[in-house]
Steps between C-alpha positions, in 0.01 A plus 500: 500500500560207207193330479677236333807423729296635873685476808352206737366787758320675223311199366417382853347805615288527143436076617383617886288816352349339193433142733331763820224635207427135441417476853183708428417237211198323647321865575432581071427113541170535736398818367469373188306178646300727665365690202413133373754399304603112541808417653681334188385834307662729755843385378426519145366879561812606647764320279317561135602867469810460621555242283371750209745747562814317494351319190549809308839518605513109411381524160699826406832300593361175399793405285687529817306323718441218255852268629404484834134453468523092582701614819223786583203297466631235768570729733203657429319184609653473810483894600144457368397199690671691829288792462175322382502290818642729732224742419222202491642415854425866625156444435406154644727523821633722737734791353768438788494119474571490148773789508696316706420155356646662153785653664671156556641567167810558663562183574399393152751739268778418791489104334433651119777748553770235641479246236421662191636853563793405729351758771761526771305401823615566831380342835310827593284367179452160607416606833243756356301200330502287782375801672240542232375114467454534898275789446321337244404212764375753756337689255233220348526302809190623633296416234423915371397645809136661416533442155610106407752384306402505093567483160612857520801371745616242250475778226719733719787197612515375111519920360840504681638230360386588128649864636830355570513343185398758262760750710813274400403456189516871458810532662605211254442640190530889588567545147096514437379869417214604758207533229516129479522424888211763583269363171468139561458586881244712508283333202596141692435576822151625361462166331578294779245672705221423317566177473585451856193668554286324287581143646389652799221683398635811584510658125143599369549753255404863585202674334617808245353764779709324800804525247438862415431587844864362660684556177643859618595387829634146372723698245638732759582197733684298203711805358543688858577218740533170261735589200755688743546252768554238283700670283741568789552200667532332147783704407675457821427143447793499211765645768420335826503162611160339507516413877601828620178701270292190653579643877514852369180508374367410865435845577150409339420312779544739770259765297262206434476414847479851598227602267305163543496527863390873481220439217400103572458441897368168421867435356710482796719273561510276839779512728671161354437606165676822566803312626510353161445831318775651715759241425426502119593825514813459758612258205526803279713730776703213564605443110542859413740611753734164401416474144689625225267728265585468109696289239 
C-alpha cells in the first residue's frame, strides 16, 4: 500500500475505523473527571504526551518543518479550537446531543469545499444537508430533553465548523509534513482548553498527587487512543475531500450513541430528538452512496 498516493477505499476505511475509536472519546473524558481532575485539565492530560512524542520527531526534522510552520500553526488553531470545545462540550451537556450537534460539519466543508476547493457537489449532497439542517431543528427543538440546552451545545455546533475549516485547509496545503500538523494540535488544543476552561471556571489546576496519580492512565489514553486517531484521519485528510471525511467520520456517532446509551441512562434521547439524530445521520447515507470520494 503507498501511503503517499492511497487508494480512496483505503483512506476511507482508515477515516470510518480511526472516526468509530473517537466514538468512545467522552468515556477517558469522565473517568478522568471522576478521579478529580477539572474538565479543561482533562484535555490537556490527554493531548500533552502526545504532543511530546511527535515533538521529538518535530525537532529532529525541524529544518524541515520550519517552511510550513505559519501554515501549521493556523490549522493548528482551528483543529485545536475543534477539539478543545468538542471535548469541553462532552462534559457540560449530553454526549449524544453534542455528537450530533458537531456532526453538522457536513454541511459546513460541503460550502468550504465548493468555493475554495472547487469540490464537485452533486444533488445527493445538497439533499444530504437539507436532510441534516432538518435534523438539527428536531434535534434542539425540545429544548434538551432531561438535560437543557447549554454552553456545551454551542461548543459542540461551533467545533464543526472550526472542524470543517481546519480539514480544507489540510487538504489545501497537503504539502505540510505531519510533525507540524500533529504538534501545534495537540499543544493547541491543550491551550485552548484551559482557557476555555478558565473563563468558565472549569480549569483549577491539579495538585502534584492528583497529577501523579492519573499520569499513567492519562499517558496511555494520549499515545494509545489520541496520537493514532488523529494521526489517521489527518493523513487521509490530504487525499480526500473535506466533505466526504466530514460524513465518514460519522461512524463516531453511532458508537457514541451506543456506548452513551449503554453507560449514561440519564442520556437518552426523546422520541423527536431521535428523529433528528436519525436524519443527521440519513444525511451521511444519503451523500456517500452519490458522492464522489477523492480529488
Amino acid at each position: 500500500m503507498n501511503l503517499q498516493n492511497p487508494s480512496s477505499n483505503f483512506a476511507s476505511a482508515a477515516v470510518l475505523v480511526s472516526a468509530a475509536i473517537w466514538g468512545l472519546y467522552w468515556i477517558p473524558l469522565r473517568y478522568l473527571e471522576g478521579l478529580g481532575v477539572a474538565e479543561a485539565w482533562t484535555v490537556a492530560l490527554i493531548n500533552i504526551p502526545a504532543a511530546a512524542a511527535v515533538g521529538v520527531i518535530f525537532l529532529v526534522q525541524f529544518k524541515a518543518q520550519k517552511p510550513h510552520l505559519r501554515r501549521g500553526f493556523l490549522i493548528g488553531i482551528f483543529m485545536g479550537l475543534t477539539v478543545a470545545m468538542f471535548t469541553i462540550g462532552l462534559v457540560h451537556s449530553s454526549v449524544v446531543r453534542v455528537t450530533l450537534l458537531f456532526y453538522l460539519t457536513p454541511v459546513w466543508s460541503t460550502l468550504i469545499g465548493t468555493y475554495w476547493l472547487k469540490e464537485p457537489i452533486t444533488r445527493g449532497r445538497w439533499l444530504a444537508i437539507a436532510i441534516g439542517l432538518l435534523g438539527l431543528g428536531f434535534l434542539v427543538s425540545q429544548g434538551g430533553g432531561d438535560l437543557p440546552l447549554n454552553i456545551g451545545d454551542l461548543y459542540g455546533f461551533v467545533s464543526g465548523i472550526t472542524w470543517a475549516i481546519g480539514g480544507a485547509m489540510i487538504k489545501r496545503y497537503g504539502e505540510i509534513p505531519m510533525p507540524t500538523l500533529l504538534v501545534f494540535q495537540f499543544l493547541l488544543a491543550s491551550g485552548f482548553a484551559l482557557l476555555l476552561g478558565a473563563a468558565a471556571g472549569l480549569a483549577p489546576t491539579p495538585s502534584l498527587a492528583l497529577l501523579y496519580q492519573v499520569a499513567p492512565a492519562s499517558m496511555a489514553i494520549s499515545i494509545g487512543l489520541i496520537f493514532p486517531s488523529v494521526l489517521i484521519i489527518f493523513w487521509a485528510q490530504k487525499f480526500l475531500y473535506p466533505g466526504r471525511v466530514g460524513l465518514l467520520i460519522m461512524t463516531e456517532v453511532m458508537v457514541a450513541i451506543l456506548t452513551a446509551s449503554l453507560f449514561l441512562p440519564n442520556e437518552a434521547l426523546g422520541f423527536i430528538e431521535w428523529i433528528g439524530a436519525c436524519l443527521i445521520v440519513g444525511a451521511c447515507l444519503v451523500e456517500i452512496i452519490e458522492q464522489p470520494a477523492k480529488a
